[in-house]
C-alpha positions, 0 to 999 in steps of 0.5 A: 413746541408740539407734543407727540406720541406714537404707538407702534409694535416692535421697535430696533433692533427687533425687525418690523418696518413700522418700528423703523419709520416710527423711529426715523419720523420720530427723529425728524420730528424732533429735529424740527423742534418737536417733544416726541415720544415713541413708545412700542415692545422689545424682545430684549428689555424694558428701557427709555432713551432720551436723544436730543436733535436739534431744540426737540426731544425723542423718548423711545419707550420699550417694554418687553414682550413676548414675540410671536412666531405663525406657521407658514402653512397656516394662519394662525400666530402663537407666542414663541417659546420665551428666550432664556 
């Protein structure tokens, strides 16, 4: 059984099509029999999820962070206002 970690930004539900293929590559990696864990950030809250697919494993991993929002007419990023 292969061990595999992957590293992304923000992971679903938050919106990012990183977070959406980590997350489906991850599945079949462990479909295939693989002990995957996927780790990024959420805007909501810190948790671990476990799935079982086939003889593999996925850990999603989320920690909470702050999102960013960037102005349209500039390229410069700072953190959103926190969410209460």
């Amino acid at each position: 059984m292969t061990r595999l970690v992957y590293l992304c930004d923000w992971l679903p539900p938050d919106f990012g099509a990183v977070g959406q293929y980590s997350l489906l590559f991850a599945r079949e990696r462990a479909a295939q029999g693989d002990d995957v864990v996927l780790a990024g950030l959420s805007s909501t809250a810190d948790s671990v999820a476990e799935e079982r697919l086939g003889q593999g494993r996925l850990r999603i991993v989320r920690r909470r962070a702050v999102t960013y929002g960037c102005a349209r007419r500039t390229r410069s990023c700072s953190p959103a206002a926190p969410r209460s």
